[in-house]
N, C-alpha and C positions, 0 to 999 in steps of 0.2 A: 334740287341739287343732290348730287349723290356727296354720300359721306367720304373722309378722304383714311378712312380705317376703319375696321371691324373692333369692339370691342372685344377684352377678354373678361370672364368675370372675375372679380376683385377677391373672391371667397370660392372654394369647391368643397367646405365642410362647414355646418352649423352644430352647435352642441344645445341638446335638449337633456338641462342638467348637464349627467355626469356620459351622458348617450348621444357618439358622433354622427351627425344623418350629411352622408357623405352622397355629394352631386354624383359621382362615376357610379356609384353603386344604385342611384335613385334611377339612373339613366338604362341603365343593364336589365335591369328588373320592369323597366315602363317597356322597354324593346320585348323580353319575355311574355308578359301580360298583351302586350299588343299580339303578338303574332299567334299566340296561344289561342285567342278570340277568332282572329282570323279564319285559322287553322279550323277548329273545331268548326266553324261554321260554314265554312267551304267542304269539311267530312258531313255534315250533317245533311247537308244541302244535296248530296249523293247517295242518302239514304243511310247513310252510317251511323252507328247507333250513337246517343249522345254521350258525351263524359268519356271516350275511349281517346280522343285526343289529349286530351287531359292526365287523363290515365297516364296514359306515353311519357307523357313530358315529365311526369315523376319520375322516372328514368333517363330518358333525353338531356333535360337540363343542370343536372351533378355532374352526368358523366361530360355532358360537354365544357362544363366547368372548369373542370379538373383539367381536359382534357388543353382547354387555350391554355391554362397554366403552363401546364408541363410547357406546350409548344415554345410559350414564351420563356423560358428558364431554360432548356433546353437549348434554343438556339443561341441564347444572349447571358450565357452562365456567368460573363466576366460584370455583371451588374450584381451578381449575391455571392461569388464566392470568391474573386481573387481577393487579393492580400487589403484589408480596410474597411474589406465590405462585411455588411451585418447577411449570414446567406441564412437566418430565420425569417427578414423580410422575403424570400423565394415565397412566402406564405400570406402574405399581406395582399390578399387577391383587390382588397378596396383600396388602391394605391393605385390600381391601373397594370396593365399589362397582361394581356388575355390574346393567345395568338391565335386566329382565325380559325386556323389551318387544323389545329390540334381538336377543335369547339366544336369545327363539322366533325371531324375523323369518329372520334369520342362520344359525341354527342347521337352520330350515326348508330354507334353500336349503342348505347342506350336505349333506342329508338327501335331499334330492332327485336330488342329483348322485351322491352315494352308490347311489340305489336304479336311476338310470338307468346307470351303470356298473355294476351286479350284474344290470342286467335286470329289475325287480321293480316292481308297481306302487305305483307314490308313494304312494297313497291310502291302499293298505292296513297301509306300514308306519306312513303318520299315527295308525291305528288301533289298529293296536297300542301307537304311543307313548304314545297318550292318557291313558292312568295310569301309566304310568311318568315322565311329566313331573311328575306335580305331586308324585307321592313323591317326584323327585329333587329339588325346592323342597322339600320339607318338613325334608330331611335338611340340605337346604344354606342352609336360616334360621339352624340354631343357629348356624354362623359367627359372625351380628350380636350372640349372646350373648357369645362370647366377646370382639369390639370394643367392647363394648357402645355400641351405635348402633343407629339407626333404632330407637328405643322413642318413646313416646308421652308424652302431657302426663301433669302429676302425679295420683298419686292414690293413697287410702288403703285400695284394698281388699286381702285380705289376700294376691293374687296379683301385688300392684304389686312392682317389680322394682327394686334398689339400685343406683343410679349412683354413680360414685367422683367426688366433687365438681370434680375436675379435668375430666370427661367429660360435666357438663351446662351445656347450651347459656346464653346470656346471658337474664336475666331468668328464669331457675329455680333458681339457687343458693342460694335459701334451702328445698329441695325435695331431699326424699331419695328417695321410691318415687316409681315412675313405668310406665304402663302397658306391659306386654312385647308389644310390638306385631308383634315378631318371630314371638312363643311365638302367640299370635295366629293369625296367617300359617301357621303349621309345620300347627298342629291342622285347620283350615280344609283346607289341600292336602291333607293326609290325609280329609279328608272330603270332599273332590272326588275322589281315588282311588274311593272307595267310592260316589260316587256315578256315576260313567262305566263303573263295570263295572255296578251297577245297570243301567243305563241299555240297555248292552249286552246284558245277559242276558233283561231283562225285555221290553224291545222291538226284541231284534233289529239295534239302529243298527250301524254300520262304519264303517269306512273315514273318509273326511272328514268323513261327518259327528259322527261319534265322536270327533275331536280338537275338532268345535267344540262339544262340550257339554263338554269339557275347560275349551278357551276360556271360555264363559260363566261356566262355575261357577267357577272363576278371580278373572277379572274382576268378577264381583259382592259376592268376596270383597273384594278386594284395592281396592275402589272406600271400602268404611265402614274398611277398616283403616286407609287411607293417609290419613281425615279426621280418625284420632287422631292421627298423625303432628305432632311439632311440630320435627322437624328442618327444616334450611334447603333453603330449594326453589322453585322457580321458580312464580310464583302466574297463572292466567291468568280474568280476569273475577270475582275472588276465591275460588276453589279452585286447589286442588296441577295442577301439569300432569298428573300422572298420575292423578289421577281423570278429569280430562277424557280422560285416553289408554282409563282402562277404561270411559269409559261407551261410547265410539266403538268400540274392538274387540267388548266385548260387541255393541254392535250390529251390527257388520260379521259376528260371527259365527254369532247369531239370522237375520238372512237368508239366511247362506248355510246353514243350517240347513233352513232352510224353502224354499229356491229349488231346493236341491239335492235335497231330500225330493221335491215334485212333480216332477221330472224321472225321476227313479227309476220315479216311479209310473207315469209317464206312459210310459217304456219298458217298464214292466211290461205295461200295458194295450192297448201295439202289438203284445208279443209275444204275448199271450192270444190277441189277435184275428188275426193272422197264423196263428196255429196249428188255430184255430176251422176246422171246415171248411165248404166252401163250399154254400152252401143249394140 
């Protein structure tokens, strides 16, 4: 028989002593460490020297840090700084709230600086991150089970998820299950995993353009996830900002998808003909 709810868990922090060992934070960091393994071993596996993934991510993983922060503070300022709110918490990154969008951008140029201080080229280690990114999303959603946040409007199917009454938002309190929009999110990146090695194996793609079919299948996901969303959020022309954010990356990423692809070719097709010999 299937269950008729999803549990939430009853605790998202343990204290060791006088020392909080916080579920969001344990979650973030198991996402990090997973794809980090990935990573290097999918660079290593292409002859790339070892520890240079590694290396990177000493850069990568601050700046992208920082980076979901700002995004999230930035977009959703009325959480730390109107009239009531404490805006030092803007700083309490093990509380939750890390926006996607900021993590790649931020995290990109970390990654960059990393690979040009190892000597390596940028392109390729985008290439390789491209599935090691959304497994470390995939790992680092459950966190939001443990705070239980960022789930979805109510509902009674049998995979709707239990919020603690104190934990759902105004004008749902008479509502107990509600969609795991989290759990949602996790499954999807894992299916963007599988589909960017697809993608890679079956046609060949690299390098850039291999983090942008990351991108897209991402973005396409995270576009119908974030419509179930009924947490608070900044609305522009009546949608979430951040649907508006993934219909524009998706697209910024489908061009350069496709701009990038004909240029390839196009060098392919100079060098054929350079090499052709002369009639």
């Amino acid at each position: 028989m299937l269950p008729l709810s999803l549990p939430s868990p009853s605790q998202g922090v343990w204290h060791l002593g006088p020392f909080p060992l916080r579920a969001y934070a344990l979650c973030i960091i198991a996402g990090i460490l997973a794809a980090g393994w990935f990573a290097e071993r999918r660079w290593t596996k292409r002859g790339g020297e070892p520890g240079v993934i590694s290396d990177i991510a000493l850069w990568a993983v601050p700046f992208g840090v920082v980076g979901g922060r700002l995004y999230h503070v930035v977009t959703d300022p009325e959480l730390y700084f109107k009239a009531g709110q404490d805006p030092w918490a803007a700083f309490y990154v093990w509380n939750g709230g890390l926006g996607i969008w900021g993590a790649i951008a931020m995290g990109a140029l970390g990654a960059w600086i990393g690979a040009r201080r190892k000597g390596v080229s940028f392109g390729e280690v985008a290439g390789v991150l491209a599935p090691a990114i959304p497994l470390a999303q995939a790992i680092g959603r459950l966190g939001n089970w443990f705070n239980q946040e960022l789930f979805g409007g109510p509902t009674d199917l049998p995979w709707g998820l239990q919020i603690s009454p104190t934990r759902r938002p105004d004008g749902y309190e008479g509502y107990a299950n509600f969609h795991p929009t989290f759990l949602y999110e996790s499954l999807w990146d894992l299916g963007v995993v599988g589909l960017v090695l697809w993608v890679e194996a079956r046609f060949k793609v690299t390098g850039g353009r291999l983090f942008a079919v990351y991108v897209m299948g991402y973005t396409a996901g995270r576009g119908w996830i974030e419509y179930l969303r009924i947490d608070t959020v900044n609305h522009i022309l009546g949608l979430r900002l951040n649907v508006w954010t993934s219909v524009i990356v998706f697209a910024a990423a489908a061009a350069y998808f496709v701009i990038a692809g004909r240029r390839a070719r196009d060098r392919d097709d100079q060098r054929d003909a350079d090499a052709s010999p002369a009639p």
